[in-house]
C-alpha positions as a printed NumPy array, in Angstrom:
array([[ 137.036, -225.563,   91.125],
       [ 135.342, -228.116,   88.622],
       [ 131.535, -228.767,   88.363],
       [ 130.565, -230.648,   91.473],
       [ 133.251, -230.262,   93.385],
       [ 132.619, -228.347,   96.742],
       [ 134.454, -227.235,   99.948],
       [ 132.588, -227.091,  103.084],
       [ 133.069, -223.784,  103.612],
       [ 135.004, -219.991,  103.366],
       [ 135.887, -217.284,  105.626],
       [ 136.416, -213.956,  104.441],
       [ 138.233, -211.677,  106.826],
       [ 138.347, -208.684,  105.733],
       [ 137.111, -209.696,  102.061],
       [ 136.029, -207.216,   99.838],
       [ 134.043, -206.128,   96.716],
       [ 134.584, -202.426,   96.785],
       [ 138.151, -200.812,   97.913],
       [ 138.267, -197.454,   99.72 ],
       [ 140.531, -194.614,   98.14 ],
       [ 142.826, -195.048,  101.007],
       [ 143.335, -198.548,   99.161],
       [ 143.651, -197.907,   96.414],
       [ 146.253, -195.181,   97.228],
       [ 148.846, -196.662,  100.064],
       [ 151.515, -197.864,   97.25 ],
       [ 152.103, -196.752,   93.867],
       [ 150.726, -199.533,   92.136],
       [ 147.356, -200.844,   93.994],
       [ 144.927, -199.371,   91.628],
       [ 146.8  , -200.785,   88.543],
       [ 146.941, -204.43 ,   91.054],
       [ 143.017, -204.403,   91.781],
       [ 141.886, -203.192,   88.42 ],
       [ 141.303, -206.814,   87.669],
       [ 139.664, -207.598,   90.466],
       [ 137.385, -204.1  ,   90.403],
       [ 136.214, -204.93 ,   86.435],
       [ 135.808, -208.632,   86.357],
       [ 131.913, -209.731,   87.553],
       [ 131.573, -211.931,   90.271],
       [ 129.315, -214.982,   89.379],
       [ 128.001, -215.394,   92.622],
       [ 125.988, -218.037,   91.794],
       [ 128.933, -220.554,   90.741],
       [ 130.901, -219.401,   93.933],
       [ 127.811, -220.499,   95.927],
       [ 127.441, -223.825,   94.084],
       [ 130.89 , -224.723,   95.522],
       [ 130.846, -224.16 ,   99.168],
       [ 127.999, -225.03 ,  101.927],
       [ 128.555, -221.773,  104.554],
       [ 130.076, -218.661,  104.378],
       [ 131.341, -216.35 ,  106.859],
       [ 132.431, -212.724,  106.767],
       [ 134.507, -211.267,  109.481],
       [ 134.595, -207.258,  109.293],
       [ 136.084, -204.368,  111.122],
       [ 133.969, -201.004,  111.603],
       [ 137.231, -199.122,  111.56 ],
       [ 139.221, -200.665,  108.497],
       [ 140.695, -197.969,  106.162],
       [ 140.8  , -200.627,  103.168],
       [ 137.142, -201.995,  102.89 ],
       [ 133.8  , -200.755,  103.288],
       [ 131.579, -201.884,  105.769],
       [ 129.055, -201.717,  103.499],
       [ 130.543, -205.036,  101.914],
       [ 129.744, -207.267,  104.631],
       [ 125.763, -206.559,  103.399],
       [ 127.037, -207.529,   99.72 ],
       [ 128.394, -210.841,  101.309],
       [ 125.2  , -211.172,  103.302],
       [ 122.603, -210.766,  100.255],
       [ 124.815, -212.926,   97.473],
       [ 126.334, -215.249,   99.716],
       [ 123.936, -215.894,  102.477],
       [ 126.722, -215.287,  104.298],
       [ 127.023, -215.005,  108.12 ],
       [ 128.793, -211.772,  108.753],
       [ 130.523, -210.664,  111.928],
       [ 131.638, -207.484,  112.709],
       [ 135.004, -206.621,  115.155],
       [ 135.44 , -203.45 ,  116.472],
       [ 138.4  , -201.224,  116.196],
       [ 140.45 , -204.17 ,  114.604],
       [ 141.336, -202.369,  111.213],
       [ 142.09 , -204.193,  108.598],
       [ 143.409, -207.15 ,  110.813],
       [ 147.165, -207.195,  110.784],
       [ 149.901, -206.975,  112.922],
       [ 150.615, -203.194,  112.637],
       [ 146.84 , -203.012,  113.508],
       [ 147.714, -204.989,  116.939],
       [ 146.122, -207.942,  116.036],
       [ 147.839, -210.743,  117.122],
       [ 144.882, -213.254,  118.384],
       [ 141.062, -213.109,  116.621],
       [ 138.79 , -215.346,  118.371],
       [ 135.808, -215.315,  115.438],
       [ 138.217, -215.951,  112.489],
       [ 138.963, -219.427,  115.143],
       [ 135.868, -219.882,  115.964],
       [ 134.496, -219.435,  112.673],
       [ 137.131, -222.298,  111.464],
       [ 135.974, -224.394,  114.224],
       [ 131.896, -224.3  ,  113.093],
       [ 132.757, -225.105,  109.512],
       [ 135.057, -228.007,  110.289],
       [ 132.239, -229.429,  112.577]])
């Protein structure tokens, strides 16, 4: 985005900062795919200069990111964080077919 320009806001389902081993390991080439993404600095500062609200959407059960992340979203971000249970990391082979927050959480920021 360019200086003053701002969205109203983001979701992050299932976002991360930190990937778990089981990440990093599932294919042959996601370690040398988030490298980029594990090295480079976040300025959260400039992401928070572009958007008015924030919302996190976590599963305590997802084999890709850590929990823990949702309290890294929380502290830079101000974000509001919600946390599913048993969802995994939110796809289809998970079961997950219909998520009411990730809606709902639309809905507020459109509002």
């Amino acid at each position: 985005m360019r200086e003053g320009e701002n969205i109203g806001g983001a979701i992050f389902l299932a976002g991360w900062v930190n990937l778990t081993d089981a990440a990093l390991d599932e294919e042959p080439n996601n370690r040398e795919i988030a490298k980029p993404w594990l090295e480079q600095s976040i300025n959260w500062e400039k992401v928070k200069s572009h958007c008015n609200q924030f919302t996190g959407i976590f599963s305590d059960d997802d084999p890709h990111v850590l929990l823990s992340d949702s309290k890294i979203f929380e502290a830079k971000l101000g974000a509001k964080t919600i946390i599913e249970h048993g969802k995994g990391h939110f796809s289809g082979s998970d079961g997950i077919t219909e998520l009411p927050s990730l809606l709902n959480a639309v809905l507020e920021i459109s509002n």
